[in-house]
C-alpha positions in Angstrom: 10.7 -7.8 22.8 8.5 -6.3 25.7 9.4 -3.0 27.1 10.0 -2.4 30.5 7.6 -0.6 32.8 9.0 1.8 35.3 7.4 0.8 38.5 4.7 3.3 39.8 5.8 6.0 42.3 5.5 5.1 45.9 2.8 7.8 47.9 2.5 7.8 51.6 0.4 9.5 53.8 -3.3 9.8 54.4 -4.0 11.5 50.9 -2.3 8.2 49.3 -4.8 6.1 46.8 -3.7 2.8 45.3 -1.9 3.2 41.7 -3.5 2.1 38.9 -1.8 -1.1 37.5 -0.1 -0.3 34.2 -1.4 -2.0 31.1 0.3 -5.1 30.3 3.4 -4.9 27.4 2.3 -6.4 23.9 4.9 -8.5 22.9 6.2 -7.4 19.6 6.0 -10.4 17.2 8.9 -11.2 14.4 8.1 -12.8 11.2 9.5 -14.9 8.7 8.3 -15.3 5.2 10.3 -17.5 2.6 9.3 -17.2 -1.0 10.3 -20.9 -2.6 11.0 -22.8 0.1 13.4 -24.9 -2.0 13.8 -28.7 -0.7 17.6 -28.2 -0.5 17.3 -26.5 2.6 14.2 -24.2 2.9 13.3 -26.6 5.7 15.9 -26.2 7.9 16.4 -22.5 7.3 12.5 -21.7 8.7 13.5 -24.2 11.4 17.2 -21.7 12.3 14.5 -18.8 12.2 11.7 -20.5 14.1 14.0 -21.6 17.1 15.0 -18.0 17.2 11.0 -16.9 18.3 10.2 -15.9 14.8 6.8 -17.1 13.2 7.2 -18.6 10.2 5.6 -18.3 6.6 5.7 -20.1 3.3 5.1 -19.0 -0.5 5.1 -21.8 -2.7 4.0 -22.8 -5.8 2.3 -26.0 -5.3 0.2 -27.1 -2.4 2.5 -30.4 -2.2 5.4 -27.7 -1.5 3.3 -26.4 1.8 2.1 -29.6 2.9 5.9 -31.3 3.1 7.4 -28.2 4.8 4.6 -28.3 7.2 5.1 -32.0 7.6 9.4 -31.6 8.2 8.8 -28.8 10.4 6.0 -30.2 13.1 8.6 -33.3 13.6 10.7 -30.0 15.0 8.1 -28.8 17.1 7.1 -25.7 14.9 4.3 -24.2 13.1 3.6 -22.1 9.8 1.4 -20.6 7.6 1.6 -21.3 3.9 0.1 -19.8 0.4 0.1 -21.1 -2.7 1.1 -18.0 -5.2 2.9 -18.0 -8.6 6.0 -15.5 -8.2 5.4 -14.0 -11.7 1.6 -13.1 -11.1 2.5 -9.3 -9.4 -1.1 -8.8 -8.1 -1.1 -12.6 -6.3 2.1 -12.5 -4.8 1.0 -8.9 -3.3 -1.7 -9.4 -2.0 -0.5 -13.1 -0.5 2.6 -11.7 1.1 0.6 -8.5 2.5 -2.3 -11.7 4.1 0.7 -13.9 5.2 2.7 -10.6 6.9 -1.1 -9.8 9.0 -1.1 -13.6 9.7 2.1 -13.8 11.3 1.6 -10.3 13.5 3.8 -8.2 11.0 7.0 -9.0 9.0 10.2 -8.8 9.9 12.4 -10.7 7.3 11.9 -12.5 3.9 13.8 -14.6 2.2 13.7 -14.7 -1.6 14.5 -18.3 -2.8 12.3 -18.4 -5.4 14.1 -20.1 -9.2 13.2 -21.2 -12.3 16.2 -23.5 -14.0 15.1 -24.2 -18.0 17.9 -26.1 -19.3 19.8 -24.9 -22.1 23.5 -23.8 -23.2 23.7 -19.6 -24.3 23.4 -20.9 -28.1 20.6 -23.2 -27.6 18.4 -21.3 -25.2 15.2 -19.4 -27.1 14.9 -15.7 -26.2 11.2 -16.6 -24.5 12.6 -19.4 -22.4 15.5 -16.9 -20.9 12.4 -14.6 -20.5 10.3 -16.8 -18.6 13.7 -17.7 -15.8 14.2 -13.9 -15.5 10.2 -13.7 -14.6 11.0 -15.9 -11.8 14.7 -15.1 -10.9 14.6 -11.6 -10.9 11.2 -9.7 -11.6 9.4 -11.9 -9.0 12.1 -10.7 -6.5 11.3 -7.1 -7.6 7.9 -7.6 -7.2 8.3 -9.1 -3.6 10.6 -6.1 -2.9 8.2 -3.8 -3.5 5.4 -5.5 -1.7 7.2 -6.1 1.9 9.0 -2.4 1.6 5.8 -0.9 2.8 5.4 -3.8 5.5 8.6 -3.5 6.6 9.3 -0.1 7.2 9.4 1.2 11.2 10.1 -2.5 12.1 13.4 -3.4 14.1 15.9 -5.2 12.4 14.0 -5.5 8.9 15.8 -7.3 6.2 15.5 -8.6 3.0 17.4 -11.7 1.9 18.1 -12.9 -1.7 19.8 -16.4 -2.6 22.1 -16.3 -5.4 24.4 -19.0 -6.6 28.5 -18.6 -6.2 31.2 -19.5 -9.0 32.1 -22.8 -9.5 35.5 -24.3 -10.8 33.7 -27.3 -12.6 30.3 -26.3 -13.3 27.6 -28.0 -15.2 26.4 -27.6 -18.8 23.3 -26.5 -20.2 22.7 -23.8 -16.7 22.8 -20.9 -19.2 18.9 -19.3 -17.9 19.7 -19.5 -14.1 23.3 -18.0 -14.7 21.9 -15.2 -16.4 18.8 -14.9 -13.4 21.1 -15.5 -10.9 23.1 -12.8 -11.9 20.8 -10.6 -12.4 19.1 -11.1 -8.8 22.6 -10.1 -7.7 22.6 -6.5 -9.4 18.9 -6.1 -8.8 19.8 -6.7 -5.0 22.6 -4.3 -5.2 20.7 -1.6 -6.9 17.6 -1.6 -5.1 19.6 -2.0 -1.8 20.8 2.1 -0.9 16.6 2.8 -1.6 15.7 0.3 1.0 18.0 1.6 3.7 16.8 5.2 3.1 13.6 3.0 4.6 15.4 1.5 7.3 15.6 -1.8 5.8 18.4 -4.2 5.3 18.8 -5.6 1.8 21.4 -8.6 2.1 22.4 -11.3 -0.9 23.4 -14.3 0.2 25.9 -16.3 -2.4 26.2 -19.8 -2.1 28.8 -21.1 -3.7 28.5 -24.9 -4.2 25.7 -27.5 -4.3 23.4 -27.8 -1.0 22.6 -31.3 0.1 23.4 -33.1 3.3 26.4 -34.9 1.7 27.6 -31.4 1.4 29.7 -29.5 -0.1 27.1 -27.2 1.8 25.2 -28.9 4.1 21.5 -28.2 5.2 21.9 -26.5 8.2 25.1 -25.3 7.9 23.8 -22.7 5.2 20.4 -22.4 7.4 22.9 -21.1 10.0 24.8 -18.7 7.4 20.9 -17.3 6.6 20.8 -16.4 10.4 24.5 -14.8 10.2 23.3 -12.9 7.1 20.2 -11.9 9.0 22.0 -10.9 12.4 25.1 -9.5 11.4 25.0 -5.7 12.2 26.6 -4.6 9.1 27.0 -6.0 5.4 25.6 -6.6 2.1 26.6 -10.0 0.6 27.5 -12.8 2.9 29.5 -15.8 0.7 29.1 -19.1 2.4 31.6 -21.6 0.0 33.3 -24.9 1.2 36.6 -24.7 2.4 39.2 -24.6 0.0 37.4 -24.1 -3.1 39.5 -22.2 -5.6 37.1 -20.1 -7.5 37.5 -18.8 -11.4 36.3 -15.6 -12.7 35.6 -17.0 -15.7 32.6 -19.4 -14.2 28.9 -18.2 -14.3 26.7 -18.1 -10.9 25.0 -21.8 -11.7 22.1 -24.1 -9.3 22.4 -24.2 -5.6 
């Protein structure tokens, strides 16, 4: 937001010259960057974030991601500005978020909603296949971390948000890989958060726990909203958005959101 100016000193008398008009306030700029987009609702979460004044930005991995987020989001009135990047290159997804932060006039949040689901139960699923979901899940998310740190540092209200997917009392077969990721997100997001705030940055997990789609459980926009919550809230570390009277077990893996 714009400072204030204190307004010039009035001088009288015949010694008095004009006062020099102080330099107009630069406007400081807020930005968004979402790392996998997601179609569940990576839409309407930039949209929650772009009616708020922020500038928006997209990672994704396909071109077609970029050019239907684009697409939902100028039938809202907004803007972006997308890169095509694959999470588990380090030096790409660097280098794009560090372009995308100088694009949007410095970074203020991102959101890391980046997955790879390989099907699979916990006997079936080949050592290399769980590799490959935990390149994705969880190192690309360290990789991220470590790119925006720098970028983010000295800026008001700097935060970094991972999505991670909640218990379920029924959940699906053959989720094995993303459990594991998912899970794994969570601790990395824990353990990397107390060495963010020594930086004056906000590490937050956000668990949702049930599907996303506008039949609901979760709908769209209602965990769009819960991002901004997570985002704005002055104080917290995991923010669990879960439909209302689910019973939860502890003996259910984090599974797909």
């Amino acid at each position: 937001m714009p400072r204030d100016t204190p307004a010039a000193a009035t001088v009288t008398g015949a010694a008095a010259s004009t006062p020099e008009p102080a330099p107009p306030s630069v406007p400081v700029t807020r930005g968004l960057v979402v790392v996998g987009p997601g179609a569940a609702f990576g839409t309407e979460l930039l949209a929650r974030f772009g009616r708020e004044g922020f500038r928006l930005g997209v990672v994704a991995r396909s071109a077609d991601t970029l050019d239907r987020v684009a697409g939902e989001l100028a039938s809202a009135g907004l803007t972006m500005r997308g890169a095509v990047a694959d999470v588990t290159d380090d030096a790409a997804l660097a280098s794009t978020l560090e372009r995308l932060a100088e694009d949007l006039g410095g970074l203020t949040v991102l959101v890391y909603n980046a997955k790879l689901s390989i099907r699979g139960s916990a006997l079936s699923v080949p050592a290399e296949v769980l590799n490959q979901t935990l390149a994705v899940n969880v190192t690309g998310a360290l990789t991220a971390v470590q790119a925006v740190t720098p970028l983010l540092v000295d800026r008001v209200g700097a935060t970094i948000l991972v999505t991670v997917a909640g218990s379920r009392t029924e959940p699906p077969s053959g989720r094995f890989a993303l459990a594991v990721g998912k899970a794994g997100l969570a601790a990395l997001a824990a353990a990397v958060g107390p060495s963010l705030a020594d930086q004056g940055v906000r590490m937050r997990t956000v668990v949702l726990d049930g599907k996303v789609g506008p039949a609901g459980p979760l709908r769209p926009e209602v965990v769009a909203d819960h991002f901004w919550q997570a985002y704005a809230s002055p104080r917290g570390a995991v923010f669990r958005l879960a439909p209302p009277g689910l019973r939860r077990s502890a003996a259910t893996l984090p599974l797909e959101v």
